[in-house]
C-alpha positions in Angstrom: -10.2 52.5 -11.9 -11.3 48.8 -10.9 -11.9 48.8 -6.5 -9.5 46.3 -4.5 -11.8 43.4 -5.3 -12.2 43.7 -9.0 -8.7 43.9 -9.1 -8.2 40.9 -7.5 -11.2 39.2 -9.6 -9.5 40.4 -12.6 -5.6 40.0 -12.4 -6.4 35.8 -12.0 -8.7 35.6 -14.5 -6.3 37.3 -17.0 -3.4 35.1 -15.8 -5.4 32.1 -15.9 -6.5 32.7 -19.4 -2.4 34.2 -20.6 -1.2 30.7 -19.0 -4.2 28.4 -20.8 -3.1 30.2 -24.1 0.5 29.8 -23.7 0.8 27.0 -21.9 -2.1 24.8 -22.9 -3.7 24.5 -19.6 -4.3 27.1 -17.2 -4.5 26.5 -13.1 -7.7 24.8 -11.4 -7.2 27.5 -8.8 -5.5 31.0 -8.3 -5.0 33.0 -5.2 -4.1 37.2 -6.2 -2.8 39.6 -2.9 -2.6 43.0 -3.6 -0.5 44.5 -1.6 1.6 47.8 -3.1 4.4 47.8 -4.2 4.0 43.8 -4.8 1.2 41.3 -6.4 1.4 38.0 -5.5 -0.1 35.7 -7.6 -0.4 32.0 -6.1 -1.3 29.6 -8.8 -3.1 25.8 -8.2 -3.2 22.4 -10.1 -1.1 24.0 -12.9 0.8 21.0 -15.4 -0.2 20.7 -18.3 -0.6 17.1 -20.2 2.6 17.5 -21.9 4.6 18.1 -19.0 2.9 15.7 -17.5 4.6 12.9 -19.5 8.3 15.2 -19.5 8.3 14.4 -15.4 7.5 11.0 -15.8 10.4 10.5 -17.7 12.6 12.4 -14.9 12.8 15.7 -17.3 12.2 17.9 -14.9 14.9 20.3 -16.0 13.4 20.6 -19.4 10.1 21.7 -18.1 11.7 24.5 -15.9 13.4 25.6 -18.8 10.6 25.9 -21.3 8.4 27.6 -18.4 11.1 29.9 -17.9 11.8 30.8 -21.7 7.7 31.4 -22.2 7.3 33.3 -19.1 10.2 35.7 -19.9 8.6 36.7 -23.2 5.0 37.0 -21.5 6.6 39.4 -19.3 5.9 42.2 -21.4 3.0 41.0 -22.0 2.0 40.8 -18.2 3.3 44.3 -17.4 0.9 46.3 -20.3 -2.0 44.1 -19.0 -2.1 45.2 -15.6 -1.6 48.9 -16.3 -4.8 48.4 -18.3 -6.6 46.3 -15.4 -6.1 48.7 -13.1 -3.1 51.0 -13.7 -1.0 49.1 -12.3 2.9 50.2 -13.0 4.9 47.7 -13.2 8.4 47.4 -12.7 9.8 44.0 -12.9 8.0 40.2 -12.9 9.4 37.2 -11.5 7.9 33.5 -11.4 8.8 30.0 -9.7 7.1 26.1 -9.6 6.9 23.4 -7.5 6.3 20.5 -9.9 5.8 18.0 -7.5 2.5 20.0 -5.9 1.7 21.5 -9.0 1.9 24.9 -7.7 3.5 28.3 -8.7 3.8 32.0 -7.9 4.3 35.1 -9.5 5.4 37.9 -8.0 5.1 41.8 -9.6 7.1 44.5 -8.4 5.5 48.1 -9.0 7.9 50.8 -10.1 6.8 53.4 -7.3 8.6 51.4 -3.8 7.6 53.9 -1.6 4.6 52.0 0.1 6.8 49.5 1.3 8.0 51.7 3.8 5.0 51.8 5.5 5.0 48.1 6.0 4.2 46.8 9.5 6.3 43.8 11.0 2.9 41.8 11.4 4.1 39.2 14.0 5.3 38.9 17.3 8.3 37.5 16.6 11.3 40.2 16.5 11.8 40.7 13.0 16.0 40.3 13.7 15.1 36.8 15.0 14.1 35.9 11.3 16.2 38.1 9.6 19.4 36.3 10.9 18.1 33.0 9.5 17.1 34.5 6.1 20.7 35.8 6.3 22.8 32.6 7.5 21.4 30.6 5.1 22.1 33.3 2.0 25.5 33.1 3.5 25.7 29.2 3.2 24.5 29.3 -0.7 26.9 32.6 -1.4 26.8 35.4 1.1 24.9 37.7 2.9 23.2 39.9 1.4 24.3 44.1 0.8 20.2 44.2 2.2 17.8 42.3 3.2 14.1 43.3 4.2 11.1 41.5 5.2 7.4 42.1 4.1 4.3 40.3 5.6 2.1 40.5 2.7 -0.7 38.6 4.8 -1.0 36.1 8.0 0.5 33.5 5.9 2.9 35.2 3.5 6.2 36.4 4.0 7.9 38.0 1.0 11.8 38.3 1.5 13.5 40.9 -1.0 17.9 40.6 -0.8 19.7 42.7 -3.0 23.4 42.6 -3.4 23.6 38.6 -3.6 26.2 37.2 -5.9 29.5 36.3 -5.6 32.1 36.7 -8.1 31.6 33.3 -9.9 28.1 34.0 -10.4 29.1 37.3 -11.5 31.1 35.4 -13.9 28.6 33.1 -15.3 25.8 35.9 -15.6 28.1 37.3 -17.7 28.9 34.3 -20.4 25.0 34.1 -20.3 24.3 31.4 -18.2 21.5 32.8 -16.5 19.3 30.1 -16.8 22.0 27.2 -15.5 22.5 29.3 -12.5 18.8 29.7 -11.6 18.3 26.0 -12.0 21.2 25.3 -9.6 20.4 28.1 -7.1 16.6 27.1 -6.5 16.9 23.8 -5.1 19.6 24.9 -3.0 18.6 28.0 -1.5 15.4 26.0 -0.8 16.7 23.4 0.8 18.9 25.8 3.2 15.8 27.8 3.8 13.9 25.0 5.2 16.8 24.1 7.1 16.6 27.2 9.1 14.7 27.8 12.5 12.3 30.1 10.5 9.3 27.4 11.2 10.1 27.3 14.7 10.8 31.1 15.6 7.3 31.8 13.6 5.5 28.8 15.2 4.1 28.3 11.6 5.1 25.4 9.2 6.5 26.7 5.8 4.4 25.0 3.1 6.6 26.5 -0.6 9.1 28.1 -0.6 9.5 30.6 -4.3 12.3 32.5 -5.5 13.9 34.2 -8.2 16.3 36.5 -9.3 17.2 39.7 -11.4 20.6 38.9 -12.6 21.1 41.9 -14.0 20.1 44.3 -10.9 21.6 42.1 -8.1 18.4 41.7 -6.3 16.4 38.4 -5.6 13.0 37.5 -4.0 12.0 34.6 -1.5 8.3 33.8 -0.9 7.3 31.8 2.5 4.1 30.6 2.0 2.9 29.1 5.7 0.5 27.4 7.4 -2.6 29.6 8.1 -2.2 30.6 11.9 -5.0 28.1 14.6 
């Protein structure tokens, strides 16, 4: 089995090469923390020429779509690949963009949870402080969450996991298959509530991206904070 670093080395060089061959155009850059039971991978100067010309013309809807459709059937894909990179088990992947910076971030989700409980609340900020914000702005978009728990992944990366999240409508609409119409709606929103949050302040760190997405059909949903590296 591969040490830490090799992992790291090799998990974004096989995502930069699976996005280049699906997508046409892989990222300038990508950033990989390995943290168990999650793998973050931050991704750089990633649109291709194509979707290039789709924004232009205002269609950014139809680029978040096609991203979406392509990365749900890499998924598979994704979760073989790491078990052979490094054994990785994985459970469940999920992905988001920023189109306007050009950035993106997957996130995968190892079967076995149990490291998480040895998680430390890496800040001197009372973890309820932030929790209450997470939680007042999940209420604003639907409700509070059945759970919420906070992971610092590293000094500038807070992953947020909520499970229990939607309301009956969205219930609803999961059911008639309109998955994709709900993520589309939910993103900018919970975004824009997120950064209106004292989250920033509390932390004493600006938020540079916020990511998230969802597992409609197990009720749980991640957030990632990605901040401004600590002076």
């Amino acid at each position: 089995m591969p040490n830490e670093k090799e992992i790291h080395t090799e998990v974004g060089s096989y995502i930069s090469t699976l996005l280049r061959n699906h997508f046409g155009k892989g990222p300038t850059s990508v950033f990989v923390t390995v943290k168990p039971p999650f793998i973050t991978i931050h991704l750089r100067g990633f649109l291709s020429s194509p979707e290039k010309i789709l924004l232009k013309q205002q269609e950014h809807r139809r680029v978040l779509e096609t991203r979406d459709l392509l990365m749900n059937q890499l998924v598979v894909d994704i979760k073989l690949d790491l078990w052979k990179i490094g054994e990785l088990d994985i459970e469940d992947v999920y992905a988001d963009w920023n189109l306007d910076d050009q950035s993106g971030m997957i996130l995968a989700v190892m079967t076995d949870k149990s490291p998480a409980n040895k998680f430390e609340w890496d800040s001197a900020v009372p973890v309820e402080s932030v929790l209450e914000e997470v939680e007042e702005a999940s209420r604003k978009a639907q409700k509070i969450p059945e759970k919420t728990d906070l992971y610092w992944l590293n000094s500038r990366t807070l992953l947020i996991e909520r499970t229990g999240i939607f309301v009956e409508i969205e219930k609803e609409l999961i059911r008639g298959g309109f998955t994709e119409e709900l993520k589309l709606v939910k993103r900018p929103l919970e975004r824009r509530l997120l950064l209106q949050t004292r989250i920033e302040a509390i932390l004493k760190q600006p938020i540079l991206e916020v990511f998230l997405d969802w597992n409609f059909t197990t009720d749980k949903g991640y957030i990632l904070l990605l901040l401004e590296p600590t002076k």
